[in-house]
C-alpha positions as CSV (number, residue, x, y, z in Angstrom):
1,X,-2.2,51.3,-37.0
2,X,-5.2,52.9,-34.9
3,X,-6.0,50.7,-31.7
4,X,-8.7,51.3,-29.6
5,X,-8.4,50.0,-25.7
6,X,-10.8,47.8,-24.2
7,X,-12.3,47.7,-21.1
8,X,-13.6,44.6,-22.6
9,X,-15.3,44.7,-26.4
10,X,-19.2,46.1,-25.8
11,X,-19.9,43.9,-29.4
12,X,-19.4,40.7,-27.5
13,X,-22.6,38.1,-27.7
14,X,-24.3,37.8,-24.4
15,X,-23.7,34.7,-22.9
16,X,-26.7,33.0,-23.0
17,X,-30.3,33.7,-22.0
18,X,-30.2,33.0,-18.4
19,X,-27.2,35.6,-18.1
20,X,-28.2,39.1,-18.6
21,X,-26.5,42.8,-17.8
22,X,-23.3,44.2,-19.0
23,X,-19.9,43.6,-17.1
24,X,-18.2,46.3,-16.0
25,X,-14.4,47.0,-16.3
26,X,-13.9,45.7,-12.3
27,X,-16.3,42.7,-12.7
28,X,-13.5,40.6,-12.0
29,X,-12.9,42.3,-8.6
30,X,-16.7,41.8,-7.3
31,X,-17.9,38.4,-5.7
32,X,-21.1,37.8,-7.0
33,X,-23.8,34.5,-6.9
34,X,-25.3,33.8,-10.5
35,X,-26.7,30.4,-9.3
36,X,-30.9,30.2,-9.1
37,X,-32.1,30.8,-6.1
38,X,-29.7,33.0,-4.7
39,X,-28.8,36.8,-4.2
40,X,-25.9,39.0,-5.0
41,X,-24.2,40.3,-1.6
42,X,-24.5,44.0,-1.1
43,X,-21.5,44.8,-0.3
44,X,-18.1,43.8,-1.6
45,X,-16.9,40.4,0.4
46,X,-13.1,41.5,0.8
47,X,-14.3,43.9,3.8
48,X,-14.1,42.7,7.3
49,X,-17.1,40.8,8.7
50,X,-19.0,41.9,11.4
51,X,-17.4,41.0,14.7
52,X,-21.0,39.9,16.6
53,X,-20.7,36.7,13.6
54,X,-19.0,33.4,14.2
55,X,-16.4,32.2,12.1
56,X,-17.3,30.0,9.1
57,X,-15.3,27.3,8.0
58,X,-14.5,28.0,4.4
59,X,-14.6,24.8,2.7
60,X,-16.4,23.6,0.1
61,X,-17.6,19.8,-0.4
62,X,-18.6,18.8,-4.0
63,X,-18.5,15.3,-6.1
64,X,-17.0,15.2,-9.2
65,X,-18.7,11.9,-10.1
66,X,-15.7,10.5,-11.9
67,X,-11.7,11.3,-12.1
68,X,-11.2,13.8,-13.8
69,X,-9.2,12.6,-17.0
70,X,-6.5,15.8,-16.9
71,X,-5.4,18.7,-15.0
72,X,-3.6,19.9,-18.0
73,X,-5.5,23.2,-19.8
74,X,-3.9,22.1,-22.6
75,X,-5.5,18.6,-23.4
76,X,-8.0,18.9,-21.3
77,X,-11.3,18.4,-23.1
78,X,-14.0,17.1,-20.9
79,X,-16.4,19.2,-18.6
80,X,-14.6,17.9,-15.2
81,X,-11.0,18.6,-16.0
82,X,-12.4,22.6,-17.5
83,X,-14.0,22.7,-14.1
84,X,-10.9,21.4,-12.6
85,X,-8.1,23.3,-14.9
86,X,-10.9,26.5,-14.6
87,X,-10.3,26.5,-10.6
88,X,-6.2,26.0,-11.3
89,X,-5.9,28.6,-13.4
90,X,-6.3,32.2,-14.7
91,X,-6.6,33.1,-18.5
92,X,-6.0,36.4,-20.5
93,X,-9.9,36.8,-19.5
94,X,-12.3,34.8,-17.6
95,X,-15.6,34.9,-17.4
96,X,-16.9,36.9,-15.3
97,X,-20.3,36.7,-12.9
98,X,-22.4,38.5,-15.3
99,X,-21.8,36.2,-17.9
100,X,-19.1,38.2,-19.7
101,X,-15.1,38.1,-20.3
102,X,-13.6,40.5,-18.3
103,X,-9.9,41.1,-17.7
104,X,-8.1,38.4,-15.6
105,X,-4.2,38.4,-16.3
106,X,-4.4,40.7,-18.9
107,X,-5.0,44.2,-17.2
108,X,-4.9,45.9,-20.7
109,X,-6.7,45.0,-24.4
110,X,-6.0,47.0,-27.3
111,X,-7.5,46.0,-30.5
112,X,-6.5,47.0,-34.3
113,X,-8.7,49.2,-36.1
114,X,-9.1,46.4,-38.3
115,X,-10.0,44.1,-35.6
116,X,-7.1,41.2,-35.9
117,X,-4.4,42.2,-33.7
118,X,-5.0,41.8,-30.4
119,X,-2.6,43.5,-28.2
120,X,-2.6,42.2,-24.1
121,X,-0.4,44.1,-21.4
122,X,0.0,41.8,-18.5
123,X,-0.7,42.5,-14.8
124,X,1.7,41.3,-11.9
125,X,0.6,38.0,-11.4
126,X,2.8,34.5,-10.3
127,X,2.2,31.0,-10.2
128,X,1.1,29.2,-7.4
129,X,5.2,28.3,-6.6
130,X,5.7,32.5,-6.6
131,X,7.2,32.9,-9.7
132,X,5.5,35.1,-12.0
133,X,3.5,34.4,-15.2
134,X,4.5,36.1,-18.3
135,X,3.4,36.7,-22.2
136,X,6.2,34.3,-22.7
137,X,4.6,31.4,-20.7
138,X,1.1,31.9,-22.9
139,X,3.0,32.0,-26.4
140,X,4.8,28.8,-25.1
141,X,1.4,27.3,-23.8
142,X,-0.3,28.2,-27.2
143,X,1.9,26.7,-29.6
144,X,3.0,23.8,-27.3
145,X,-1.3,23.0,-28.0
146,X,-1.0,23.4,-31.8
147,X,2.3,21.2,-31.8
148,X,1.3,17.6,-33.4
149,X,3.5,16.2,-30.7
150,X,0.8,17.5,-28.1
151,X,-2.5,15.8,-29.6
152,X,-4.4,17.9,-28.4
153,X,-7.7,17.4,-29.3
154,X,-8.7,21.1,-28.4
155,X,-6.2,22.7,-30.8
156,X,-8.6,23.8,-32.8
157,X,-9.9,26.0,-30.5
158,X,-6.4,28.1,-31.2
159,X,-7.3,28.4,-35.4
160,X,-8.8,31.8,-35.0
161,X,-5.1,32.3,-34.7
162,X,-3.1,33.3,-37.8
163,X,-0.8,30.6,-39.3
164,X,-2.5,28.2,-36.1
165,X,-4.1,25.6,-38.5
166,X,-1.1,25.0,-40.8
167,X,1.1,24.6,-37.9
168,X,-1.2,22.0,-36.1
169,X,-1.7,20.0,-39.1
170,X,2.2,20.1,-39.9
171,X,1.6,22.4,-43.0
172,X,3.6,25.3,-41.8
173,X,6.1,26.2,-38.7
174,X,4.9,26.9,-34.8
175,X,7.2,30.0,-35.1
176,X,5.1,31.5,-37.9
177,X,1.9,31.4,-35.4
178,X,1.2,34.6,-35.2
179,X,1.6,34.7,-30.9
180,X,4.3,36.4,-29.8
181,X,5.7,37.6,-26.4
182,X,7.0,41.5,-26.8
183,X,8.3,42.1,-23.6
184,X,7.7,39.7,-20.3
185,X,4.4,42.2,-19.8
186,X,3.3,42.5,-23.4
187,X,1.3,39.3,-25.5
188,X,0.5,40.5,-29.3
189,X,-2.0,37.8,-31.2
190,X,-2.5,38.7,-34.9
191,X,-5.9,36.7,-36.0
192,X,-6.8,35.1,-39.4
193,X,-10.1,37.2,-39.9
194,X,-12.1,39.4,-37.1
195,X,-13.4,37.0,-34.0
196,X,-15.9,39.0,-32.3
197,X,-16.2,36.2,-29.7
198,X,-12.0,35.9,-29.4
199,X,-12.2,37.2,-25.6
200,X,-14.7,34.5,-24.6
201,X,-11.8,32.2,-26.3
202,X,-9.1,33.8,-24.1
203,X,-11.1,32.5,-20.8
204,X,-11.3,28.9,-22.2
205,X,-8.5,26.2,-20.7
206,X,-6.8,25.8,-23.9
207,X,-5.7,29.2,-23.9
208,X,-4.7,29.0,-20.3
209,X,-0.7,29.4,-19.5
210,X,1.4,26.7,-18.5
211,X,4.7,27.0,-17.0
212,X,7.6,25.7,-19.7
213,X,10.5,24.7,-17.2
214,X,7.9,22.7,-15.6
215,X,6.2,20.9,-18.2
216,X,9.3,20.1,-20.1
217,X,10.9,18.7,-16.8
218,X,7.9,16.3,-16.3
219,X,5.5,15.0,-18.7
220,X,3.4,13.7,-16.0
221,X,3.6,17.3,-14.2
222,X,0.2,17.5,-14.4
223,X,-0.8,14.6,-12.5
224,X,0.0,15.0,-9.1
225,X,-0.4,17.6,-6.8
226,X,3.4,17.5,-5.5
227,X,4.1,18.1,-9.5
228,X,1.5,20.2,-10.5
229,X,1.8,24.1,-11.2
230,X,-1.0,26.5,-12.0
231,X,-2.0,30.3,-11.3
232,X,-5.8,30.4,-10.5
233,X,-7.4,31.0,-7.7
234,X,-6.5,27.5,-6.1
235,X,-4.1,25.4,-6.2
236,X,-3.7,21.5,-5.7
237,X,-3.0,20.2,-2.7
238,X,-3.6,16.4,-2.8
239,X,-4.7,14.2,-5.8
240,X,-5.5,10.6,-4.6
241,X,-6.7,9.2,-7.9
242,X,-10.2,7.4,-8.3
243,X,-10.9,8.7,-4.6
244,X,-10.8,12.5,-4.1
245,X,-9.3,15.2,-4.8
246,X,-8.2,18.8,-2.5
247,X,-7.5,22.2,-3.6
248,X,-6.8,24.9,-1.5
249,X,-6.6,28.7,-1.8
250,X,-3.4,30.1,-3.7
251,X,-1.9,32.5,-2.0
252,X,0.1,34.0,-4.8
253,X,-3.2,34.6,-7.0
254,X,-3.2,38.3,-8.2
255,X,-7.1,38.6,-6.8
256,X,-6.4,36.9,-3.6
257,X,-8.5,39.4,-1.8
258,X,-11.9,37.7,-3.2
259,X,-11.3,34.2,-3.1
260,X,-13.3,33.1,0.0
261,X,-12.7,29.8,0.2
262,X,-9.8,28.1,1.7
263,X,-10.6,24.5,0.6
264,X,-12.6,22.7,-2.3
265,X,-12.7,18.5,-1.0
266,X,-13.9,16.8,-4.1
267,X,-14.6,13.3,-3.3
268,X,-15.7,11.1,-7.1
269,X,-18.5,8.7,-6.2
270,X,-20.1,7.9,-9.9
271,X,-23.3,6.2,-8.4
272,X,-26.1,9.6,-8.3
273,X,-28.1,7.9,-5.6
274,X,-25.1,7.5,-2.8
275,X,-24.5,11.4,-4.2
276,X,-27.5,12.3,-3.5
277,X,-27.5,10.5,0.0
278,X,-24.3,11.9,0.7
279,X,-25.8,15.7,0.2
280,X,-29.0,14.2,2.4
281,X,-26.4,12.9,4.9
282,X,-24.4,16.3,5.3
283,X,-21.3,14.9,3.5
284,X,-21.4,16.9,0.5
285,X,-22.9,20.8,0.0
286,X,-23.8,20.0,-3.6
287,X,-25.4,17.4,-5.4
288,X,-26.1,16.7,-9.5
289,X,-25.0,19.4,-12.3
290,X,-22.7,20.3,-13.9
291,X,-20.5,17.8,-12.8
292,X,-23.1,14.9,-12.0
293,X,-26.4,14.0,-12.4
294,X,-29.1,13.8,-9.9
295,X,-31.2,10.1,-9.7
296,X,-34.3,10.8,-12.4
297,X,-36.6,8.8,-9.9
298,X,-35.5,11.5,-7.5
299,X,-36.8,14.4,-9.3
300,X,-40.4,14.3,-8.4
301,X,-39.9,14.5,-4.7
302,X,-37.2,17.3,-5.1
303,X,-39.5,19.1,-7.4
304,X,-42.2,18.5,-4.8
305,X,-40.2,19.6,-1.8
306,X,-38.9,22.7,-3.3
307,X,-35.2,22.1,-3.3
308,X,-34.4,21.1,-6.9
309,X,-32.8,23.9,-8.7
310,X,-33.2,23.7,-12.5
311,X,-30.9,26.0,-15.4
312,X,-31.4,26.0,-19.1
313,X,-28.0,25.9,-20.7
314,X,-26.3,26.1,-24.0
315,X,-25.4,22.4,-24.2
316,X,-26.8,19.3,-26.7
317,X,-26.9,15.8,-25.6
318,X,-26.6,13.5,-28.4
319,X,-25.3,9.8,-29.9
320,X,-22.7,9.5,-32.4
321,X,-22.8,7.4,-34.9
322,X,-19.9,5.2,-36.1
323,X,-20.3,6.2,-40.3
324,X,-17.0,3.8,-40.7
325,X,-18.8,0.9,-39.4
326,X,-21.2,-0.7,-40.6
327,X,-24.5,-0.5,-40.4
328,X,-24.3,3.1,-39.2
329,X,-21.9,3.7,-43.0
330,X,-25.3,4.4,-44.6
331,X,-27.4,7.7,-44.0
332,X,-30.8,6.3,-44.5
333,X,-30.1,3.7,-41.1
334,X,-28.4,6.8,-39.3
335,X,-31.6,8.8,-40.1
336,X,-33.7,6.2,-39.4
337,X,-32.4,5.0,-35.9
338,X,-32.9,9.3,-35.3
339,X,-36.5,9.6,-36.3
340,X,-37.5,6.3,-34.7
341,X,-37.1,7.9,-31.0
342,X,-40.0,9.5,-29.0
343,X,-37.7,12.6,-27.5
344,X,-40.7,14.4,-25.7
345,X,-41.5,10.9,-23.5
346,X,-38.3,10.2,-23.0
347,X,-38.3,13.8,-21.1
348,X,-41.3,13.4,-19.8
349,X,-40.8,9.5,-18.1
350,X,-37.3,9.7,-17.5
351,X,-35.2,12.4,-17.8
352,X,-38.3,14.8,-15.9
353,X,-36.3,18.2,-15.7
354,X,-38.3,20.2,-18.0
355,X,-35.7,19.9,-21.3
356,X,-36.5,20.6,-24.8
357,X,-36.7,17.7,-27.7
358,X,-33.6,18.6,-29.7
359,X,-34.3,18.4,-33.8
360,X,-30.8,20.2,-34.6
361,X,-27.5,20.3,-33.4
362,X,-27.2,23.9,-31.5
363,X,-29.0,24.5,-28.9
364,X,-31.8,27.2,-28.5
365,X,-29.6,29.9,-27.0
366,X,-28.1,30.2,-30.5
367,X,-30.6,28.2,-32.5
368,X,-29.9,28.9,-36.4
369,X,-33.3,26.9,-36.8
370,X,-35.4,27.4,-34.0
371,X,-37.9,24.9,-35.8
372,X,-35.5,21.8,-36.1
373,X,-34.7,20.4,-39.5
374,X,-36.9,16.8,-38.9
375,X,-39.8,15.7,-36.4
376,X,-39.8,14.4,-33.4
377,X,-40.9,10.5,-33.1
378,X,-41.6,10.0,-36.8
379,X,-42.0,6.4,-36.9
380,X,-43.5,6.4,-40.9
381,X,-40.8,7.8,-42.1
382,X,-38.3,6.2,-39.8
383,X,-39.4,2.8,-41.3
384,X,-39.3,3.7,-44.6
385,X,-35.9,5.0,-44.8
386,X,-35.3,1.6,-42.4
387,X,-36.2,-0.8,-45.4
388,X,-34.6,1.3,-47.8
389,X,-31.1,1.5,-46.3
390,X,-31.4,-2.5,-45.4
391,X,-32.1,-3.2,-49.0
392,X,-29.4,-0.6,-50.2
393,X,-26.8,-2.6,-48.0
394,X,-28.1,-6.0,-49.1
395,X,-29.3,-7.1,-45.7
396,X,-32.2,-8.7,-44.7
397,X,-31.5,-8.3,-40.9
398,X,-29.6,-5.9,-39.0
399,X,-26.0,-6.7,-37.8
400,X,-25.7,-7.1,-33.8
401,X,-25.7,-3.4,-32.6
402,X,-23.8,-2.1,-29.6
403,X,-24.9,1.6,-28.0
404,X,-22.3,2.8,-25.6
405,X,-21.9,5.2,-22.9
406,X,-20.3,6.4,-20.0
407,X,-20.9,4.8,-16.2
408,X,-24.1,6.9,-14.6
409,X,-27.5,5.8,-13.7
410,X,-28.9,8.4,-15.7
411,X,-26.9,7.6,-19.2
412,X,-28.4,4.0,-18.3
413,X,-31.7,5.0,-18.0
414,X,-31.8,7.3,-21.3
415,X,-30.0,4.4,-23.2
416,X,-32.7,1.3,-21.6
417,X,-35.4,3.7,-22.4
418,X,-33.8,4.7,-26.2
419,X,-32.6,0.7,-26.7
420,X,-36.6,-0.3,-25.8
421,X,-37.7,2.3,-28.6
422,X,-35.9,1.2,-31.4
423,X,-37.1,-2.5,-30.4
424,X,-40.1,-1.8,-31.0
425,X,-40.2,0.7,-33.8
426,X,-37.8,-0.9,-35.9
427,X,-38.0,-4.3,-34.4
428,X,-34.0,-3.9,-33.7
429,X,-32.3,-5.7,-31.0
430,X,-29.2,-3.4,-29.2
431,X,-26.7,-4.7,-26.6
432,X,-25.6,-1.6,-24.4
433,X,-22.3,-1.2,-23.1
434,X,-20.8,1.0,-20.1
435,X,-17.0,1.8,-19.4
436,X,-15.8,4.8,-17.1
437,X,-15.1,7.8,-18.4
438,X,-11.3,8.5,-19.2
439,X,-11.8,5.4,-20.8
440,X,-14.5,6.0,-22.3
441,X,-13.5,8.9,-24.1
442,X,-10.6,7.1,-25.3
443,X,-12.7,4.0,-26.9
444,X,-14.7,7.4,-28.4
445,X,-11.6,8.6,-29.8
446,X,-10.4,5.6,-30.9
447,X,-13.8,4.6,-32.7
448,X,-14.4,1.4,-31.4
449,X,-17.9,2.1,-31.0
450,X,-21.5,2.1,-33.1
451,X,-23.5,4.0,-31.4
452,X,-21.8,5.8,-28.4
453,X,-23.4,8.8,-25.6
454,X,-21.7,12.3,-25.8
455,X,-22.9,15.5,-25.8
456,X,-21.8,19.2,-26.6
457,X,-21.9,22.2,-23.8
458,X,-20.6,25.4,-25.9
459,X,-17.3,26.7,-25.3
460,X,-18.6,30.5,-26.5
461,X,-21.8,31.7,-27.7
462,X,-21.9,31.2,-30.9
463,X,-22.9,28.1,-33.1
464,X,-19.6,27.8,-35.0
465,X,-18.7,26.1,-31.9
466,X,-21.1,23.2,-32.5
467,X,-20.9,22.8,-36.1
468,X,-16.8,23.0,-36.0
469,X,-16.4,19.9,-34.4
470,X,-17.6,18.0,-37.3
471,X,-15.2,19.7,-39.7
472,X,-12.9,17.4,-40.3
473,X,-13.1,13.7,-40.6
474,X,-9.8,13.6,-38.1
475,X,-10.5,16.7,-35.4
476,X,-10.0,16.3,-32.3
477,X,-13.8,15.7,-30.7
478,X,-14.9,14.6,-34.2
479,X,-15.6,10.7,-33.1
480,X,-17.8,10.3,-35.9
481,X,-15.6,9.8,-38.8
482,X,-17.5,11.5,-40.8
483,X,-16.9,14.4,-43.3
484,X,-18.5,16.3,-46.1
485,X,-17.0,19.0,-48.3
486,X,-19.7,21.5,-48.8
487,X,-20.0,22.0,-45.1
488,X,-16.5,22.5,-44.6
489,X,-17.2,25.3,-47.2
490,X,-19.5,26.6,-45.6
491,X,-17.8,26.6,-42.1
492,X,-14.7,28.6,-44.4
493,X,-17.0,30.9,-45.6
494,X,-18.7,31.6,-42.5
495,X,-15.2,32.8,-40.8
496,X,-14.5,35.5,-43.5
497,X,-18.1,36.6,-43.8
498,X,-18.9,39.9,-42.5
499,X,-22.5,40.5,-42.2
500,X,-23.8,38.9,-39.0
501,X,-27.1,37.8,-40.9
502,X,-25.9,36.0,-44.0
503,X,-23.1,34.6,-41.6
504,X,-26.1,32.8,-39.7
505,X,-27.7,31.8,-43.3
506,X,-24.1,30.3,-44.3
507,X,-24.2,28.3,-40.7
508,X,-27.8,27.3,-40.8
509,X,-27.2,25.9,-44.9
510,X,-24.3,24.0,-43.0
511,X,-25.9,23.1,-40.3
512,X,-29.0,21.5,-42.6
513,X,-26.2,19.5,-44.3
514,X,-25.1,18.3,-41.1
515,X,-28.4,16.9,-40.3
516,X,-29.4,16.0,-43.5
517,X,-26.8,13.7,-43.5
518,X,-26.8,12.3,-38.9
519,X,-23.6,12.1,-38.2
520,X,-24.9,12.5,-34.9
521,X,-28.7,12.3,-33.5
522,X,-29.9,14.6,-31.1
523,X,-32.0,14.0,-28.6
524,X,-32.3,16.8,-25.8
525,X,-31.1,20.5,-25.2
526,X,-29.9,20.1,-21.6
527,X,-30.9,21.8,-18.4
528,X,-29.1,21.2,-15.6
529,X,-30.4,20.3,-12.4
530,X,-29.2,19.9,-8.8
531,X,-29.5,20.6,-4.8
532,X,-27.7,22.6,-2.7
533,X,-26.3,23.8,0.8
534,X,-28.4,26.8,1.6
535,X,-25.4,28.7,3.2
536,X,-23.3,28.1,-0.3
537,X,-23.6,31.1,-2.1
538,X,-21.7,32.3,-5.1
539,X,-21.2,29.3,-7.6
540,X,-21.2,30.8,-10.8
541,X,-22.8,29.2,-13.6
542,X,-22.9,30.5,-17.2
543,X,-25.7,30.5,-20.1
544,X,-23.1,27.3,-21.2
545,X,-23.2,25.4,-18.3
546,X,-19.3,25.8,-16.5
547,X,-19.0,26.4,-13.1
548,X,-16.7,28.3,-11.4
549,X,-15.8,28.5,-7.7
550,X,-13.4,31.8,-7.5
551,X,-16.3,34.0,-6.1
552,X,-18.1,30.9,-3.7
553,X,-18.4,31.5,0.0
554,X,-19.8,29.7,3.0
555,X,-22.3,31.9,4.9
């Protein structure tokens, strides 16, 4: 079998718009600032500093907004616990500052000729306790996320894998997976088809390591910092749940040498206007995204006074509709509650960061339909397809309806604003509902809901990643309940399909299925927004909107 070694694969999509250049085969060694408003350092940050300069406290002061549900990469599934885990812990690859995977424990790629085996020599690296990490500890990690027992609702993400699916849906035997540990140094993947994007995958927290004497000693390992164990570039230091939580640098991390900062102190304050008074106040170096949201009646003045920084991203925000309850079991109500929303005021009165209406599912970075598949605000047909699906069910009036979401002013806002819409285009009256967010993922999950506020920021480039979550009428993040067997053909087809352009013709046929049918209803392509200490420098964002804090320093 011919390999070829990688420095990392040149074919890999570009992360997103906002992230241009190629990554070198050192990127991982260079600190580097990627956040707007900023600029690279000249020189490399691992030599001394000038001796005329005063010492600056390296710590970094951000809110989380809410508790972050997990520390565990392998059930973690929410944008603060990735953040969280993404700090913790060091993958095969991570992305890198130019928007790219670049090598992180792996110091070594080789690829088959026929682009499904995946071969990764490890570098010396250890856990934050000193021991050191090995292929055996990601093999472990990998199938202990596939194993039914685990419910993880990110195993998925691991089907790209050979034999992964079957295993994870009890259909075949975690020891046929096709991950194996050589050697202590030596990790060889065999894949189901060629994944041009499988070294964005390798960065993600699902295919992070975990330590196996650890987690099988504690199932609670991961929730407290005496307890938890991770190899990033920081480890946990205190977790005081529901009030704040400390990492410090981890001196065991293979790239010691350019992590900067000694401490993150995350405090979780869910109300944005105390955030944002906190960051006015000097208690915080960071207010609003990716982990919060900035006040919308704020946005004018920060626009006005310069400060607010603004970041297209790969990311959807949408409501899901309950299509096992009724009156959200019929498409023509779905479709009808969709059309009957004016997206471009809501932007424009409320939300006032400059998004984009959203008529599709995946977002403009990797649009298959750059034009959407409905319009925007179409109340003729929205009332149409209204007294159709009422008279289809045998209703006169609408059953009491419930839109949910997660505890932030903003969500509030969006929902009064959405909830005084559908009053008065479809003469509708909806009750909203707010919970916090670990629970309110789990009342998602669960589908006790109607209408309930999520969203979707991409995991890689590419628009499998939005469509896939609607695959299957039981994944993990599929809170809809709802299925349809031609687009889970299509998704199929679309992973053994060669040609890039008939792959994106298979996705976009799927994708008009999707929408055709409202499982969800979009309503915005997300920016993200947010103010900052002037002397933070190197927060890394990508095209998809995670943040990473390896390469941050205090000037």
């Amino acid at each position: 079998m011919r390999k070829s070694t990688l420095v990392l694969l040149s074919s890999l999509t570009i992360m997103g718009s906002a992230l241009g250049g190629c990554a070198g085969g050192q990127e991982a060694s260079k600190p580097a600032d990627q956040t707007q408003g900023q600029t690279q350092p000249q020189s490399n940050s691992s030599q001394p500093a000038e001796a005329s300069k005063p010492v600056v406290e390296q710590v970094l002061r951000f809110n989380l907004h809410s508790e972050p549900p997990t520390a565990d990469p392998g059930i973690a599934e929410d944008t603060t616990s990735a953040a969280v885990t993404k700090a913790l812990f060091d993958g095969l690859t991570r992305i890198g500052p130019k928007g790219k995977p670049v090598e992180a424990v792996a110091e070594k790629i080789d690829v088959s000729s026929d682009l499904k085996t995946y071969t990764f020599v490890l570098r010396e690296s250890k856990w934050s306790n000193g021991e050191p990490v090995t292929a055996h500890d990601f093999e472990y990690a990998w199938k202990r996320a596939l194993d039914p027992k685990t419910a993880s609702n990110y195993a998925y993400q691991l089907y790209y894998i050979k034999g992964a699916e079957k295993a994870n849906k009890g259909e075949g035997k975690l020891e046929d997976v096709g991950v194996k540990a050589l050697d202590d140094k030596t990790l060889q993947v065999e894949l189901e088809n060629p994944t041009p994007f499988f070294l964005e995958l390798t960065a993600f927290q699902t295919y992070f390591p975990v330590n196996k004497k650890v987690v099988e000693a504690n199932p609670n390992w991961a929730a407290e910092a005496n307890t938890h164990l991770g190899n990033g570039p920081f480890k946990m230091e205190a977790w005081e749940h529901k009030n704040k939580l400390v990492l410090i640098k981890n001196e065991h991390y293979w790239d010691l040498d350019n992590v900067k900062l000694d401490k993150i102190n995350f405090s979780m304050v869910e109300d944005e206007n105390t955030e944002l008074s906190m960051f006015e106040n000097g208690e915080i170096d960071w207010a609003g995204s990716p982990l919060s949201s900035l006040p919308t009646d704020a946005m004018p003045a920060l626009k006005e006074s310069g400060t607010l920084q603004v970041k297209p991203v790969g990311a959807t925000y949408w409501y899901k509709f309950n299509t096992e309850k009724p009156p959200f079991n019929h498409v023509k109500i779905r479709k009808a509650f969709a059309y009957a929303i004016n997206r471009q005021s809501l932007i424009d009165n409320v939300l006032q960061a400059n998004q984009q209406p959203a008529m599709s599912a995946v977002p403009p970075t990797m649009a298959l339909n750059p034009d959407g598949y409905f319009k925007d605000n179409d109340l003729e047909t929205a009332k149409k397809l209204m007294s159709e699906g009422m008279t289809e069910l045998g209703l006169t009036t609408l059953p009491p309806i419930t839109l949910s979401y997660n505890t932030s002013e903003s969500h509030k806002k969006i929902a009064e604003a959405i909830q005084d819409q559908w009053r008065k285009n479809l003469g509708v009256e909806v009750k909203l509902e707010n919970q916090e967010w670990k629970v309110y993922l789990e009342t998602m999950h669960e589908g006790n809901y109607q209408v309930g506020r999520l969203g979707w920021s991409g995991d890689f480039n590419d628009p499998i990643n939005f469509l896939e979550l609607f695959k299957e009428k039981n994944g993990g993040n599929n809170d809809t309940r709802w299925e349809n067997p031609k687009f889970k053909e299509l998704l199929n087809q679309s992973a053994t399909e060669g040609d890039p352009e008939k792959r994106k013709a298979i996705l976009r046929e799927a994708e008009q299925i999707m929408m055709d049918e409202m499982p969800i209803m979009p309503i915005y392509f997300y920016t993200h927004t947010w103010v900052k200490n002037e002397k933070v420098k190197g927060v890394f964002q990508d095209g998809l909107g995670a943040i990473d804090w390896k390469w941050t320093y205090i000037e």
